[in-house]
SEFIBA-716654 format. One line per field, with one value per atom (N, C-alpha, C, O, CB): atom name; residue number from 0; y, z, x; residue in one letter. Coordinates in Angstrom, 3 decimals, m for minus. Glycine has a CB too. Layout:
REM residues N
a <- (CA	...)
k <- (NUM	...)
v <- (Y	...)
w <- (Z	...)
u <- (X	...)
r <- (A	...)
REM end
This chain:
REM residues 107
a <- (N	CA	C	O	CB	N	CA	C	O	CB	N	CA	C	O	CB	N	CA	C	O	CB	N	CA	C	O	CB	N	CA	C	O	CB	N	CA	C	O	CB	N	CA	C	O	CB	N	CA	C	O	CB	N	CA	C	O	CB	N	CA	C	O	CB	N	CA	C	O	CB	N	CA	C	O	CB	N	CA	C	O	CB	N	CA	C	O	CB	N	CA	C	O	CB	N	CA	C	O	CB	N	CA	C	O	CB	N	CA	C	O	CB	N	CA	C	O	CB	N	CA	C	O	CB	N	CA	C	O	CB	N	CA	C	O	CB	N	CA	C	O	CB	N	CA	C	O	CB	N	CA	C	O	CB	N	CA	C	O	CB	N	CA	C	O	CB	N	CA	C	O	CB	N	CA	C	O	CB	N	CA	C	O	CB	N	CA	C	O	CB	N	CA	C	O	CB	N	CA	C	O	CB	N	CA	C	O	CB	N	CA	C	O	CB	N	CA	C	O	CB	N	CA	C	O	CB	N	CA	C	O	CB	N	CA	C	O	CB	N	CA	C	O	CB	N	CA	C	O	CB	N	CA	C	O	CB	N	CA	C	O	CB	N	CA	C	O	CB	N	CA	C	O	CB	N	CA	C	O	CB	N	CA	C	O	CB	N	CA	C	O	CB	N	CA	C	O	CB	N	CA	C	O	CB	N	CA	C	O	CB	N	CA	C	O	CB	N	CA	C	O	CB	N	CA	C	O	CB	N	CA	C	O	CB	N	CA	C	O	CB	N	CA	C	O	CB	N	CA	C	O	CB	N	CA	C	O	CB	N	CA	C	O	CB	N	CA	C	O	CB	N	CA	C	O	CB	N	CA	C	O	CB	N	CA	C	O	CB	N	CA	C	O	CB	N	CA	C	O	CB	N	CA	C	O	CB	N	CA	C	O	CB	N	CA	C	O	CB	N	CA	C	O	CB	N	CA	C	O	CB	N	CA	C	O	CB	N	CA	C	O	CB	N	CA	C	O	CB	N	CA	C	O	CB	N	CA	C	O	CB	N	CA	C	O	CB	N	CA	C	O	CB	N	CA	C	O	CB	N	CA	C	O	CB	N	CA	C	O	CB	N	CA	C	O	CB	N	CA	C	O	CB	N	CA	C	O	CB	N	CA	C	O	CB	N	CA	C	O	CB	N	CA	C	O	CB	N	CA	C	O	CB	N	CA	C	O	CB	N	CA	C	O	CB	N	CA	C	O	CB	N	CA	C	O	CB	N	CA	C	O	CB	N	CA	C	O	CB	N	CA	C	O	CB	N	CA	C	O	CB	N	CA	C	O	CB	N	CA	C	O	CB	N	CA	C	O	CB	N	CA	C	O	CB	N	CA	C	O	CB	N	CA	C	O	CB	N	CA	C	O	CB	N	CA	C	O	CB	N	CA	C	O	CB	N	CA	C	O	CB)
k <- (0	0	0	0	0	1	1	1	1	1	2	2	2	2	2	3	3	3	3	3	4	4	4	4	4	5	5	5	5	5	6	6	6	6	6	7	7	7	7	7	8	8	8	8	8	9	9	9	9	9	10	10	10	10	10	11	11	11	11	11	12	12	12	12	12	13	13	13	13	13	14	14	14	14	14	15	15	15	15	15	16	16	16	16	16	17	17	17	17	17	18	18	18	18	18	19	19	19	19	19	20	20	20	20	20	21	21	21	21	21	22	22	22	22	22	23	23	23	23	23	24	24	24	24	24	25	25	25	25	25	26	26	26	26	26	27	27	27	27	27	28	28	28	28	28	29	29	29	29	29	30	30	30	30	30	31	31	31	31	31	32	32	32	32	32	33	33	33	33	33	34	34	34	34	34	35	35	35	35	35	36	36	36	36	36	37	37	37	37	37	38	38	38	38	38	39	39	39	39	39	40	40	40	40	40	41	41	41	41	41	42	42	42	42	42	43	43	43	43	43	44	44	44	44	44	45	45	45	45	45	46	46	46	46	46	47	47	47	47	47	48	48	48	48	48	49	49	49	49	49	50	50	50	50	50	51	51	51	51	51	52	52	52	52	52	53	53	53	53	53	54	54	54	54	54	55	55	55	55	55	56	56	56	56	56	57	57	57	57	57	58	58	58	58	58	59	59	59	59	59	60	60	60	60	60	61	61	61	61	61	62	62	62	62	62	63	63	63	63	63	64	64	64	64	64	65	65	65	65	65	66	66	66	66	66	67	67	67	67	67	68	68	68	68	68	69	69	69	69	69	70	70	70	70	70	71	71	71	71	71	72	72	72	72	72	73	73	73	73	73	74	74	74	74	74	75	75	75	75	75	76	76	76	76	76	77	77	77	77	77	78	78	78	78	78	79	79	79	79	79	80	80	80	80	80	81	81	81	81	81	82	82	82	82	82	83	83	83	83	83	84	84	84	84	84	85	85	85	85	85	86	86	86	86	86	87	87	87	87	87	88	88	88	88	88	89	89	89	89	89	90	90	90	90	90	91	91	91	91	91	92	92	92	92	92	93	93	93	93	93	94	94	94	94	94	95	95	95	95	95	96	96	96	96	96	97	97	97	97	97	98	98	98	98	98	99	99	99	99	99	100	100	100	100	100	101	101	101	101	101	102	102	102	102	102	103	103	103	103	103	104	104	104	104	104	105	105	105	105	105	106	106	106	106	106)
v <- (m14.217	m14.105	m15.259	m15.667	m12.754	m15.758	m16.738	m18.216	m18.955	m16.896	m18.412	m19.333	m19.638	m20.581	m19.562	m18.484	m18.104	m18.524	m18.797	m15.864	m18.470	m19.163	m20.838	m21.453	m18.569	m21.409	m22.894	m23.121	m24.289	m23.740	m21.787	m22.125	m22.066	m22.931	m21.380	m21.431	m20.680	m22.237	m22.702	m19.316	m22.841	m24.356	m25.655	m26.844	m24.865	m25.295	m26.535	m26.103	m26.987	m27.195	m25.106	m24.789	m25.601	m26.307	m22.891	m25.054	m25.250	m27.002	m27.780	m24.269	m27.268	m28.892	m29.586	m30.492	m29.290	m28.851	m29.154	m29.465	m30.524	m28.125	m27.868	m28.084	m29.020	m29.638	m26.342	m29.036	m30.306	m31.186	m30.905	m31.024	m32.248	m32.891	m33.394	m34.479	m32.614	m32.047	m32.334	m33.038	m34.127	m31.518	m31.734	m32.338	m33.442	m34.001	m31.909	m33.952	m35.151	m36.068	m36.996	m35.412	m35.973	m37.335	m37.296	m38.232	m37.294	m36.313	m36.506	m36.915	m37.348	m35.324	m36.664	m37.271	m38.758	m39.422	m36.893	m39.558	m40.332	m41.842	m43.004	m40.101	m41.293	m41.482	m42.652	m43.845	m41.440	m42.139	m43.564	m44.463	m45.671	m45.079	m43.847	m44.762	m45.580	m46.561	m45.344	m45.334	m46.506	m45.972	m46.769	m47.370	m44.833	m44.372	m44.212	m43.293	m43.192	m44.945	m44.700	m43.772	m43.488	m44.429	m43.000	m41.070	m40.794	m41.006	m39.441	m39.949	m39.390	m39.853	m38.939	m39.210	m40.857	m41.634	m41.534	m40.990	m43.875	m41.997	m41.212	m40.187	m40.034	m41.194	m38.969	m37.634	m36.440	m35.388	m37.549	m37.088	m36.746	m37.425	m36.885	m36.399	m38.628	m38.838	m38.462	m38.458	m40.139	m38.166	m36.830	m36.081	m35.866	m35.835	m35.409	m33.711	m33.498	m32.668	m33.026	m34.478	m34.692	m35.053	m34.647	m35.662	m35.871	m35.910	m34.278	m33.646	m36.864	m33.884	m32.382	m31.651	m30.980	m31.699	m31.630	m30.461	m30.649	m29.628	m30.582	m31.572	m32.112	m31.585	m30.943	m33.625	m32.216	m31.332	m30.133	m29.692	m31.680	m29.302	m28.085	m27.264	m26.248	m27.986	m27.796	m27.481	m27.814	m27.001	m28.276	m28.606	m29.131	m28.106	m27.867	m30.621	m27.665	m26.759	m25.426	m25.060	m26.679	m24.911	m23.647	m23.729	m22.622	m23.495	m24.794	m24.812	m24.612	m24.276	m26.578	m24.850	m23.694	m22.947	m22.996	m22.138	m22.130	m20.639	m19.964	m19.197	m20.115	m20.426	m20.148	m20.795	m21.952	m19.910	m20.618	m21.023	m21.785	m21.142	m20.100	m23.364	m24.209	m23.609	m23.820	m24.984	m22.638	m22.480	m21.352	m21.120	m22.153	m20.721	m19.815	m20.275	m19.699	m18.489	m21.545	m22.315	m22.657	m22.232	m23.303	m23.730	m25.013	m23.723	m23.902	m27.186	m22.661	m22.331	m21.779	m22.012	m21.489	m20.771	m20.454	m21.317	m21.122	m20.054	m22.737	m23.452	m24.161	m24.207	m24.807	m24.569	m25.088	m24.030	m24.480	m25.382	m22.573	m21.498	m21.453	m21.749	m20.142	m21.104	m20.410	m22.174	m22.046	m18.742	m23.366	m24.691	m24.691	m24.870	m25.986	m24.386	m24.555	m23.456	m23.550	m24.486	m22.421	m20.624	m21.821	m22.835	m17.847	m21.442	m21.792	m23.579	m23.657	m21.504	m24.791	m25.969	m25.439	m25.204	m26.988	m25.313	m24.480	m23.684	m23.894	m23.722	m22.694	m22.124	m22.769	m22.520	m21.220	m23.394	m24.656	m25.612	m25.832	m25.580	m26.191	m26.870	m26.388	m26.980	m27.056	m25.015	m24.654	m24.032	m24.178	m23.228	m23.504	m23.302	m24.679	m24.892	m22.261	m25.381	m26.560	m27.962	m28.857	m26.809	m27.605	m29.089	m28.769	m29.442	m30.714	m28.019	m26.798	m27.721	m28.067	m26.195	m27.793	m27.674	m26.914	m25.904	m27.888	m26.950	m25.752	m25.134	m25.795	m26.575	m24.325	m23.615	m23.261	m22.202	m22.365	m23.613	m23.042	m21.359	m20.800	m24.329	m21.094	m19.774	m20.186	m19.764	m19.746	m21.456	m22.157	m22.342	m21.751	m23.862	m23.255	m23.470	m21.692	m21.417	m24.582	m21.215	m19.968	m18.915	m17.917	m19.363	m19.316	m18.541	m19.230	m18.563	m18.163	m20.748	m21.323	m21.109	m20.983	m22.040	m21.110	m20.425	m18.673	m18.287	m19.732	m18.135	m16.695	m16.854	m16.357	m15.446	m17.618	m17.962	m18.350	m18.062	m18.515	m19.428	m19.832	m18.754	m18.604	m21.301	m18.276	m16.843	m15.829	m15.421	m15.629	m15.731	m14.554	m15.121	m14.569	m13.913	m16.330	m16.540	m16.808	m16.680	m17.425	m17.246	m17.168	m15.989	m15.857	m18.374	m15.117	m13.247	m13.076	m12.957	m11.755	m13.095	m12.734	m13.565	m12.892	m13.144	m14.791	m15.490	m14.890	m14.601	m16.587	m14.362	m14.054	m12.607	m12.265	m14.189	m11.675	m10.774	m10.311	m9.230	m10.353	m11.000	m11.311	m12.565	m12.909	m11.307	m13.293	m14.301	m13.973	m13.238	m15.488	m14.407	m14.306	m14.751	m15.923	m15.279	m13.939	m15.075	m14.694	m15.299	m14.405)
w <- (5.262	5.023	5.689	5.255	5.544	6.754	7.620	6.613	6.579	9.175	5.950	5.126	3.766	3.104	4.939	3.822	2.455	3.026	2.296	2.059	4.287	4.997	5.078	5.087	6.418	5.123	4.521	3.375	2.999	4.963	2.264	1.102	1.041	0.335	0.184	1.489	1.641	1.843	1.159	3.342	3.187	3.796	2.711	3.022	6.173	1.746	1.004	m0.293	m1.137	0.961	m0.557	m1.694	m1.388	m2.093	m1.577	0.157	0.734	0.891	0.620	2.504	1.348	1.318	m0.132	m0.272	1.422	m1.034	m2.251	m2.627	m2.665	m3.003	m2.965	m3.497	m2.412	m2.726	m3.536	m1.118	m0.268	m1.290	m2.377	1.757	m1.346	m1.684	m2.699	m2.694	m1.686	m4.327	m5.132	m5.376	m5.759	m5.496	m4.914	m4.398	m4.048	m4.675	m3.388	m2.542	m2.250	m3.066	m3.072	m1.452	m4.370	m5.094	m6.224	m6.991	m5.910	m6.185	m7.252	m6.906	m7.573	m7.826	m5.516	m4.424	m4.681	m4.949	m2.547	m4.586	m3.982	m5.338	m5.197	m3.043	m6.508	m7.478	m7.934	m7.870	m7.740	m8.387	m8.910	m7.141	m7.163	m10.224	m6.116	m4.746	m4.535	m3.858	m4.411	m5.153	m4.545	m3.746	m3.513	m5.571	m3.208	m1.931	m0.987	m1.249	m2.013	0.412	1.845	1.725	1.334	2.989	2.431	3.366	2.805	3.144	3.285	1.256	0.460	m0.018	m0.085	m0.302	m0.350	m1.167	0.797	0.689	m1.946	1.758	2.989	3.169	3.439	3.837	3.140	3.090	2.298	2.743	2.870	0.665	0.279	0.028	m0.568	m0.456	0.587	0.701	1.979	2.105	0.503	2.817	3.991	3.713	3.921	4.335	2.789	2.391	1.377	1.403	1.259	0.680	0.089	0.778	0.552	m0.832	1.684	2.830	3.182	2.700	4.412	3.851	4.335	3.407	3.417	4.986	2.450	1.346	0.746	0.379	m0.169	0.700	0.608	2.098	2.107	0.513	2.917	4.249	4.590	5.355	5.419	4.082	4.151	2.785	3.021	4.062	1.713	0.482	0.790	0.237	m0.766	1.389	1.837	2.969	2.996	2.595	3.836	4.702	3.916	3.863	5.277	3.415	2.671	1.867	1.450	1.761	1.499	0.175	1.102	0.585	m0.945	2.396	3.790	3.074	2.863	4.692	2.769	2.703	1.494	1.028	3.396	0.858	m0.626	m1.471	m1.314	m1.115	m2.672	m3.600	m4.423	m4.873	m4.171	m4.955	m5.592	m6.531	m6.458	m6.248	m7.623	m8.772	m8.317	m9.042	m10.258	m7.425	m7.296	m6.107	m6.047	m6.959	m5.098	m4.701	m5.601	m6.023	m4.071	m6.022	m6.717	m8.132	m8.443	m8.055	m8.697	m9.685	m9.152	m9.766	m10.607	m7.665	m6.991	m6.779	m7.034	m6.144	m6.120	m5.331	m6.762	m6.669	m3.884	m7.708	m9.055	m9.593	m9.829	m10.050	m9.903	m10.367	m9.460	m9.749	m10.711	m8.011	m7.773	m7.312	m6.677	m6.148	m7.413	m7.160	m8.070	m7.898	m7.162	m9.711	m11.284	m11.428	m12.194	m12.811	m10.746	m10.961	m9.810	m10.154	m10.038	m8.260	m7.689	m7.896	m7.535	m6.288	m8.515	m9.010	m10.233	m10.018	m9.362	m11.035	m11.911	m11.593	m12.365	m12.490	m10.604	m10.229	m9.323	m9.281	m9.836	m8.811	m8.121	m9.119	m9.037	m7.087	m9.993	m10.943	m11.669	m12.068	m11.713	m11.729	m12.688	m11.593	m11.725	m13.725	m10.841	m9.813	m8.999	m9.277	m8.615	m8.278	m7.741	m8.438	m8.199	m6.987	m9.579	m10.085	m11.682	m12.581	m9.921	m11.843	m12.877	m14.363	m15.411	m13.187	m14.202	m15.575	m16.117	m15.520	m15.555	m17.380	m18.629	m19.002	m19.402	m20.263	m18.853	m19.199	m20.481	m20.658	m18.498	m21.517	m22.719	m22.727	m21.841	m23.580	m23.779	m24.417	m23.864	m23.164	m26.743	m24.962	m24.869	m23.711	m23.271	m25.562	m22.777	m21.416	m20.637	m20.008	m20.751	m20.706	m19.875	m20.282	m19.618	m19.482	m22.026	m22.288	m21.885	m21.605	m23.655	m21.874	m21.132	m19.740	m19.425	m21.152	m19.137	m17.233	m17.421	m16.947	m16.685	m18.320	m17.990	m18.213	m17.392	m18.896	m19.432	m19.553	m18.960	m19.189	m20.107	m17.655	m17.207	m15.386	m14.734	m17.256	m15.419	m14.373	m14.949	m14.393	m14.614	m16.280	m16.491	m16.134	m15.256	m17.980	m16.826	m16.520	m15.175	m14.924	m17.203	m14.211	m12.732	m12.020	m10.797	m11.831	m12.880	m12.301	m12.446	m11.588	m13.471	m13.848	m14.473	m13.583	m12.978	m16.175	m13.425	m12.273	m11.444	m11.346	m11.736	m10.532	m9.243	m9.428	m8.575	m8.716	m10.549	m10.569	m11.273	m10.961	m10.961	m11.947	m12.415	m12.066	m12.539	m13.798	m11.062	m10.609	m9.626	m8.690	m10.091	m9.737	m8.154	m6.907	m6.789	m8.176	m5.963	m4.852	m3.399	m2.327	m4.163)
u <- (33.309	34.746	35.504	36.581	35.268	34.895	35.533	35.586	36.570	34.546	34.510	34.949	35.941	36.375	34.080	35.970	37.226	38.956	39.909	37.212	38.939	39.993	39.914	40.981	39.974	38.928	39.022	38.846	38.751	38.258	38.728	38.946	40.387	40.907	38.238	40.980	42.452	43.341	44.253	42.582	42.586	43.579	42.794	42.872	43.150	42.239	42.146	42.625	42.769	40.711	42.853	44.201	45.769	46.490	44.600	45.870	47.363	47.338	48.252	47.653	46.157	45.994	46.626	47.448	44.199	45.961	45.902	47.341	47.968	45.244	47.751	49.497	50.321	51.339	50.471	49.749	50.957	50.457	50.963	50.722	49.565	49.149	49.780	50.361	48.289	49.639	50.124	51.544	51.973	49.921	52.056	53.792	54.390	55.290	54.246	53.664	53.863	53.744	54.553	53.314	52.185	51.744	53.037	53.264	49.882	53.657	55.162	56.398	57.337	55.642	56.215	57.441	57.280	58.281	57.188	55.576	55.601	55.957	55.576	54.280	56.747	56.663	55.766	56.064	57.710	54.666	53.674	53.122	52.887	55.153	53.026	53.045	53.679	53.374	52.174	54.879	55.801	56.756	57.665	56.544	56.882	57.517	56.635	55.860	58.220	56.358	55.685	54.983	53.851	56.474	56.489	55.898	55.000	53.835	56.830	55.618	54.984	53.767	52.945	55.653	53.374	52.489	50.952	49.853	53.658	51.301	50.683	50.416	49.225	51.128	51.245	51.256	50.469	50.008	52.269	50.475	49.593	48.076	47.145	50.115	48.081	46.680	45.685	44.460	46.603	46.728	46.316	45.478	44.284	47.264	46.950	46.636	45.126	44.217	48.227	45.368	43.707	42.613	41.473	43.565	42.965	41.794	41.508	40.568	42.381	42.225	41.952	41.676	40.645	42.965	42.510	41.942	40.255	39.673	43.062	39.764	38.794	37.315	36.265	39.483	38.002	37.182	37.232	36.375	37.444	38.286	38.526	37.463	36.809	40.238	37.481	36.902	35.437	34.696	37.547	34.877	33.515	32.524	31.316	33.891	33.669	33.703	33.106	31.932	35.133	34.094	34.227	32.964	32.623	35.613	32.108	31.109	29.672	28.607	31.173	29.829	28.800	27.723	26.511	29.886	28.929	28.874	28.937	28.095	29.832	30.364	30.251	29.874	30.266	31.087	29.064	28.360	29.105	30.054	27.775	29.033	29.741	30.866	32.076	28.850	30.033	31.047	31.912	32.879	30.358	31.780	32.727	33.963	35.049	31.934	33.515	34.620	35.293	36.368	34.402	34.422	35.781	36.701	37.878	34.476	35.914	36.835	37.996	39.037	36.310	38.071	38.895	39.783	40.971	38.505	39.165	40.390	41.064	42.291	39.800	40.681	41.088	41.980	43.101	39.844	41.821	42.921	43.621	44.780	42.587	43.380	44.855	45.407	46.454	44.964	45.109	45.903	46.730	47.935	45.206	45.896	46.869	47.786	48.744	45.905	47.563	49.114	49.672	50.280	48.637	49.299	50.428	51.458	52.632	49.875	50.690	51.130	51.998	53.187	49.919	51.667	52.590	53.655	54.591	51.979	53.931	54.798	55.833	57.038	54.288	55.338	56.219	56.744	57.953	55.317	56.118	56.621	57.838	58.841	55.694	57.415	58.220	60.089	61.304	57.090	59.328	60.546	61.208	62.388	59.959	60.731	61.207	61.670	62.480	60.310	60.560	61.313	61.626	61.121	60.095	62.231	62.340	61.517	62.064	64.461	60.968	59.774	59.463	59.091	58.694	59.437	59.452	57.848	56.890	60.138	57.880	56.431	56.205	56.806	56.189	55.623	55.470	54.467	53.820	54.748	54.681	54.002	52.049	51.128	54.399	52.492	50.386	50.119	49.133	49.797	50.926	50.638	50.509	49.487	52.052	51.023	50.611	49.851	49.575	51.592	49.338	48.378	47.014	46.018	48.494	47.041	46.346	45.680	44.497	46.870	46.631	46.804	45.659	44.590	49.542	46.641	46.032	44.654	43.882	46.588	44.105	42.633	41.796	40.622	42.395	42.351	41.549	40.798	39.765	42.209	42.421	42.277	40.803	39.783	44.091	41.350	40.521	39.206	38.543	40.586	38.707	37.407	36.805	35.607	37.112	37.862	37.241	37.654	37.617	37.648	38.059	37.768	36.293	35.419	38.615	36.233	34.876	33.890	33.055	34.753	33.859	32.988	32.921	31.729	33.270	33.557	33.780	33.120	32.301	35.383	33.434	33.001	31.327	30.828	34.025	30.818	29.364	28.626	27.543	29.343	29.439	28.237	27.280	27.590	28.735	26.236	25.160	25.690	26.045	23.779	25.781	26.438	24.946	24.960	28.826)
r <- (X	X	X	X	X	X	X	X	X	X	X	X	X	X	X	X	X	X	X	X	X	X	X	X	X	X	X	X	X	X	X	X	X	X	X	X	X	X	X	X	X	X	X	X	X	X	X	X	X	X	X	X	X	X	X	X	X	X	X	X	X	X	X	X	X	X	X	X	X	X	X	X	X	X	X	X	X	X	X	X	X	X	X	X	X	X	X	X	X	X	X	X	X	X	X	X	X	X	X	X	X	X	X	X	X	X	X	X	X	X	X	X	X	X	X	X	X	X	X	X	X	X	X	X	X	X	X	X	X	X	X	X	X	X	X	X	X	X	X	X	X	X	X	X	X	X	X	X	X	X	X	X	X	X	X	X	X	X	X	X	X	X	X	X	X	X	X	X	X	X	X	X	X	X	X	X	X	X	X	X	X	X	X	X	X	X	X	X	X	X	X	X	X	X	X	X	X	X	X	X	X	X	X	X	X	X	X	X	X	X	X	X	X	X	X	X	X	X	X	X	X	X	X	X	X	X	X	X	X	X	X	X	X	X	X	X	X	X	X	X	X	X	X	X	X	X	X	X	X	X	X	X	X	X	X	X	X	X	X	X	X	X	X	X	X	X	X	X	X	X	X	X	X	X	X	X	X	X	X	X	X	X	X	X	X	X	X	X	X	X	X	X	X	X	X	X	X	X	X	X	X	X	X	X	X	X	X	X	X	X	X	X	X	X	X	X	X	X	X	X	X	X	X	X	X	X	X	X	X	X	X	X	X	X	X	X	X	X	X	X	X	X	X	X	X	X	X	X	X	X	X	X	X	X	X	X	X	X	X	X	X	X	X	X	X	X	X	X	X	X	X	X	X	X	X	X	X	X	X	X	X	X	X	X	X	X	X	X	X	X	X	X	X	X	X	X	X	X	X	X	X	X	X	X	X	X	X	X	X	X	X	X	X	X	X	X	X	X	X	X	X	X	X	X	X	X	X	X	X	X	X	X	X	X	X	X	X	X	X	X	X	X	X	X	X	X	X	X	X	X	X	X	X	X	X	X	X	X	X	X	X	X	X	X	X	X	X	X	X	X	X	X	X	X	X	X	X	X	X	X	X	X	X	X	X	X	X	X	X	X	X	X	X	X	X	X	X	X	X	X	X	X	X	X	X	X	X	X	X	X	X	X	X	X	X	X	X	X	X	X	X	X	X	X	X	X	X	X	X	X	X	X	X	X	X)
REM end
């Protein structure tokens, strides 16, 4: 269970990350364009960490879904970006299948 918490800080790595690489428009702003190449550093050692213990496909599909709900939800709340019908029938699809992973894979 202890490693599911550095799966947890290379999600959170992740969306800083993301954010920042939109702040940092194209790397031509400093901070940002630093900040998130941090946050990918860590999210990265944090995700490397976490793969210990948990078995490849059931990391990366975890840290990949809940990065794309919660990137998306930020997108759509912070920098108000429009979500289509397809795009979130998209999203729900890709949830469902890393339920089903999570729930019929070998671990």
């Amino acid at each position: 269970m202890f490693y599911y918490l550095f799966l947890l800080m290379a999600i959170v790595g992740e969306l800083i990350g993301t954010n920042l690489l939109k702040m940092s428009m194209g790397f031509s702003k400093l901070l940002p364009t630093i900040g998130s190449l941090i946050s990918f550093a860590l999210c990265f050692y944090f995700l490397s960490i976490a793969m210990i213990k948990i078995p490849l496909n059931i990391a990366y599909a975890n840290w990949s879904a809940l990065g794309i709900l919660a990137t998306t939800a930020i997108a759509s709340l912070v920098y108000k970006e429009q979500i289509n019908i397809m795009s979130a029938l998209g999203i729900v699809l890709i949830v469902a299948g890393v339920v089903i992973l999570n729930l019929f894979s070998a671990k």
